[in-house]
C-alpha positions in Angstrom: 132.2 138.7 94.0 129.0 139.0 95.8 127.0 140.0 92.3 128.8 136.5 90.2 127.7 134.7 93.6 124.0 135.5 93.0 124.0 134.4 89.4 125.5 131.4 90.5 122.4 130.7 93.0 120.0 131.6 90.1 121.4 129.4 87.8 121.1 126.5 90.3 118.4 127.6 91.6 116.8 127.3 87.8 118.2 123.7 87.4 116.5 122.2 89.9 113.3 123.8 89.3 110.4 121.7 88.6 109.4 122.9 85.0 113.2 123.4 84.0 113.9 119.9 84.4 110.7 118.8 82.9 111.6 120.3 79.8 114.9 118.8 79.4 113.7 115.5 79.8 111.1 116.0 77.1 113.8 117.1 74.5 116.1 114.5 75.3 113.3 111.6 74.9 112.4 113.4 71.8 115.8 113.6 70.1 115.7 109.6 70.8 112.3 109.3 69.6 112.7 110.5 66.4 114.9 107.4 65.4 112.5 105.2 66.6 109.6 107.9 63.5 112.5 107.6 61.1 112.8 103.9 61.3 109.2 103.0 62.0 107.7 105.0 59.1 110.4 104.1 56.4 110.1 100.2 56.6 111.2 100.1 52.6 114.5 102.0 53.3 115.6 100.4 56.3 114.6 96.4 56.2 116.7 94.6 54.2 115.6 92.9 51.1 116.9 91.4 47.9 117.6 92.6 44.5 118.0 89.9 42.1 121.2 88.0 43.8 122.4 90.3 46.4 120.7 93.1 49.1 119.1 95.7 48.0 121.0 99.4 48.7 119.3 101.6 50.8 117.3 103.4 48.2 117.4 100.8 45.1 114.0 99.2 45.7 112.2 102.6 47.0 111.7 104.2 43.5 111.0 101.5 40.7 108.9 100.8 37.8 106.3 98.8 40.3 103.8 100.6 41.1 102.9 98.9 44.3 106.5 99.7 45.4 105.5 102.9 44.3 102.5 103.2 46.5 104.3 101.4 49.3 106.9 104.3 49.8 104.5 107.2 49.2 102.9 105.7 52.2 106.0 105.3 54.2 106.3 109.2 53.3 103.0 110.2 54.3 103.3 107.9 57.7 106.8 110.0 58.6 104.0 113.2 57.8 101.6 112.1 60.1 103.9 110.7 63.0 105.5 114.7 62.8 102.5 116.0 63.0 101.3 113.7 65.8 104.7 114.7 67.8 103.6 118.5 67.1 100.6 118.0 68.9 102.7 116.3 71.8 105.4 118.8 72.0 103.0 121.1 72.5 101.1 119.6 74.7 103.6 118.4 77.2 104.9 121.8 77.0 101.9 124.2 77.5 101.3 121.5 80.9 104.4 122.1 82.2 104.2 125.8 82.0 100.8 126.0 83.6 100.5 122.8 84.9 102.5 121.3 88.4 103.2 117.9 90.1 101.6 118.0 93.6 101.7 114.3 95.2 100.4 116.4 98.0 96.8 116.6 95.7 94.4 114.6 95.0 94.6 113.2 91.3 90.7 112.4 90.2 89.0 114.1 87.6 86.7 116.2 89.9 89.5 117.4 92.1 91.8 118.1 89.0 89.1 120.0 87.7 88.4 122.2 90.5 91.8 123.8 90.8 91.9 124.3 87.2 89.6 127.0 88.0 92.8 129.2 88.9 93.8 129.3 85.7 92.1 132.5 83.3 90.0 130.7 80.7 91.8 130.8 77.8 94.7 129.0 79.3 92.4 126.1 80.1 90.9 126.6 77.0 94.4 125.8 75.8 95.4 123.2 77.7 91.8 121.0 76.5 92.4 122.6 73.2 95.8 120.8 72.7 94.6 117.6 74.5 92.1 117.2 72.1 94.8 117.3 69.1 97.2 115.3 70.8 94.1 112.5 70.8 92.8 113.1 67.3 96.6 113.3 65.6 97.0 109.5 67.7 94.1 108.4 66.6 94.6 109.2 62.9 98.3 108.0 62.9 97.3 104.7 64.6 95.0 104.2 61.3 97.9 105.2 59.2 100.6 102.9 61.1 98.3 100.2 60.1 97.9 100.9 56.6 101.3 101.5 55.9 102.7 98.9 58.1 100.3 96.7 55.0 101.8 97.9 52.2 105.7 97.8 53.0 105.2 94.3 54.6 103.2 93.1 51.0 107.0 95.0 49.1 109.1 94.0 51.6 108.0 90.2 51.9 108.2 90.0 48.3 111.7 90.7 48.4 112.6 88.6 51.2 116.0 88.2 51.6 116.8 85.9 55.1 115.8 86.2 58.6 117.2 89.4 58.7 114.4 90.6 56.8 111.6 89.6 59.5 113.8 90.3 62.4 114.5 94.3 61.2 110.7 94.6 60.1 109.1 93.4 63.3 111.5 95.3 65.3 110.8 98.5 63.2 106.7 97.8 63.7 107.2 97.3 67.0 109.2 100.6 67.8 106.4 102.7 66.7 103.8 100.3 67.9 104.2 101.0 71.6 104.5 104.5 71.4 101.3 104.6 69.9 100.0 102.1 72.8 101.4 104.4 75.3 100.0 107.6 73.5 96.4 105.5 73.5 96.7 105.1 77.1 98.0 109.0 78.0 95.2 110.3 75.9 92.0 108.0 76.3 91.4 109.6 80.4 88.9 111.6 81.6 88.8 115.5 80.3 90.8 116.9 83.6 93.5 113.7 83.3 96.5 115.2 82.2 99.3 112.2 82.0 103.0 113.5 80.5 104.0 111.6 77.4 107.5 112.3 78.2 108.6 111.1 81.8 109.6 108.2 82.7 107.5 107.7 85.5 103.6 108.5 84.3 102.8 111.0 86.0 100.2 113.3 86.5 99.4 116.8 86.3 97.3 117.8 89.3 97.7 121.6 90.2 98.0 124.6 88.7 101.8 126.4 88.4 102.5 128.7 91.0 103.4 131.6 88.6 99.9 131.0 86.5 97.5 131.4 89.4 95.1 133.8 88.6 93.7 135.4 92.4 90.2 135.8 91.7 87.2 135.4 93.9 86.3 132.3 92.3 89.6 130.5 92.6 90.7 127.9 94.5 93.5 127.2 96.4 96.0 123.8 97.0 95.2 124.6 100.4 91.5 124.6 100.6 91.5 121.8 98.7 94.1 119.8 101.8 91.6 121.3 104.0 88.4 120.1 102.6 90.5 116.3 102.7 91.6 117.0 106.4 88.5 118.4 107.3 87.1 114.6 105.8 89.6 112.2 107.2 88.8 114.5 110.6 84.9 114.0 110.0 85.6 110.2 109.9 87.6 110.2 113.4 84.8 111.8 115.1 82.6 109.5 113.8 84.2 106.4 115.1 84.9 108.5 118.5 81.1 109.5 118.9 80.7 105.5 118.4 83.3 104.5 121.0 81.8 106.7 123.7 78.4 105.7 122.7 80.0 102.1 123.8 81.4 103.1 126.5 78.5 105.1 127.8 75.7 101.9 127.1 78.5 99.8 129.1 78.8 102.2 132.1 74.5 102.1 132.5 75.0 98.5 132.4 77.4 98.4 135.0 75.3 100.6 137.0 72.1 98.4 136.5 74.1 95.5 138.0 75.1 97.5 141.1 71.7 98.6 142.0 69.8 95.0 141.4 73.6 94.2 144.2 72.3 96.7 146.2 68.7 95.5 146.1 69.7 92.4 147.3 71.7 92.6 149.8 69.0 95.4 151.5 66.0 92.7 151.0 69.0 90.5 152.9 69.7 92.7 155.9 65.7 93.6 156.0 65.1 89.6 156.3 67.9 89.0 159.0 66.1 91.8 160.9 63.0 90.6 160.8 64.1 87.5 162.3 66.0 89.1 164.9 62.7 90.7 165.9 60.6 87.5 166.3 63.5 85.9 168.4 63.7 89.0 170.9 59.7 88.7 170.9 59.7 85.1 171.6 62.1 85.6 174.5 
């Protein structure tokens, strides 16, 4: 009882870990992405059109005698290529983060700071990590060129078989289902070199710290916690500052004070010295 007990706690004990759940949500937005590759690359297939009096069937105006049709649906193949390669790079990506990588809200998120507990990691592994970056931006950058292109050609086909508003309303839809993810895959990728946004969640967020179970303990490594220190040891820097200032106030104030009490005292003895005096000449008179 006790042994099936423990397998239960490991079991939930593995769902609500932070990588495990990371990696579900990646597949899931991925199995839903890929309708969004199928019907962004093959804008012959899927936007209606017409065929002499009626709409075209799915396939009936994708291999013809036109050889701009032709062209138009090689390129609608070759986008679907590049968007899977592109999606490669991605998978990857998010993937080789999550395993080395962790979500600290705890850490600071700038380049620098980013940068300096990557030196936990072994070499390689960051080697990786840039390595597959690097991909993920090029493959973008290459199937934004080809979105273009091939978004040219079917809309020169398609347009010349226009049907009704169908036609316009399905093709802009299409365009504009693969258009934001490459928008959003411009803005995850173009960041500094130790940036590291997920292309999966919903929230963008950003990986900041290394994965507990990847920490290599080295000399040179650095920990979360000397990096909280070095940001308490700041904020605490600052306080002392403004306290040194405040008694520095408080301390001109008190001389101040203490000026004013002695010129008081000066004048009230030069009082009692002058009432003195007078009493004198009055007794010497008398």
């Amino acid at each position: 009882m006790s042994e099936g007990k423990g397998q239960l706690d490991i079991f939930y004990e593995k769902l609500n870990e932070q990588d495990f759940k990371q990696k579900v949500g990646m597949y899931l937005a991925f199995i839903m992405e890929f309708y969004r590759v199928l019907m962004g690359s093959f804008l012959l297939v899927f936007v209606p059109q017409k065929c002499g009096d009626d709409i075209c069937g799915m396939f009936e105006n994708v291999v013809t005698e036109n050889s701009v049709t032709n062209t138009a649906f090689a390129g609608n193949i070759l986008m679907f290529a590049l968007f899977l390669c592109m999606y490669y790079c991605e998978l990857s990506r998010e993937n080789k983060m999550i395993n080395y990588l962790h979500v600290n809200p705890e850490l600071p998120r700038d380049d620098e700071a980013v940068g300096e507990i990557l030196v936990k990691l072994p070499e390689h592994k960051r080697n990786a990590i840039w390595k597959l970056d690097k991909m993920y931006q090029t493959s973008g950058r290459i199937a934004i060129v080809g979105f273009v292109l091939n978004l040219g050609f079917s809309s020169y086909v398609v347009f010349s078989h226009y049907l009704d508003n169908k036609t316009v309303t399905v093709f802009l839809t299409n365009a504009l289902f693969m258009g934001m993810k490459l928008y959003d895959i411009k803005s995850i990728t173009e960041t500094d070199k130790n940036i590291f946004l997920s292309a999966y969640l919903t929230r963008k967020i950003q990986y900041n710290d290394v994965d507990p179970d990847k920490v290599e303990h080295n000399d040179d490594s650095i920990s979360s916690d000397v990096v909280l220190s070095i940001v308490a040891n700041k904020e605490a820097s600052t306080n002392n500052l403004l306290e040194v200032g405040i008694e520095e106030k408080t301390e001109e104030k008190e001389v101040e004070d203490s000026k004013v009490e002695e010129m008081i005292d000066l004048e009230a003895g030069e009082s009692v010295a002058i009432e003195n005096e007078e009493k004198k000449e009055e007794e010497v008179k008398e």
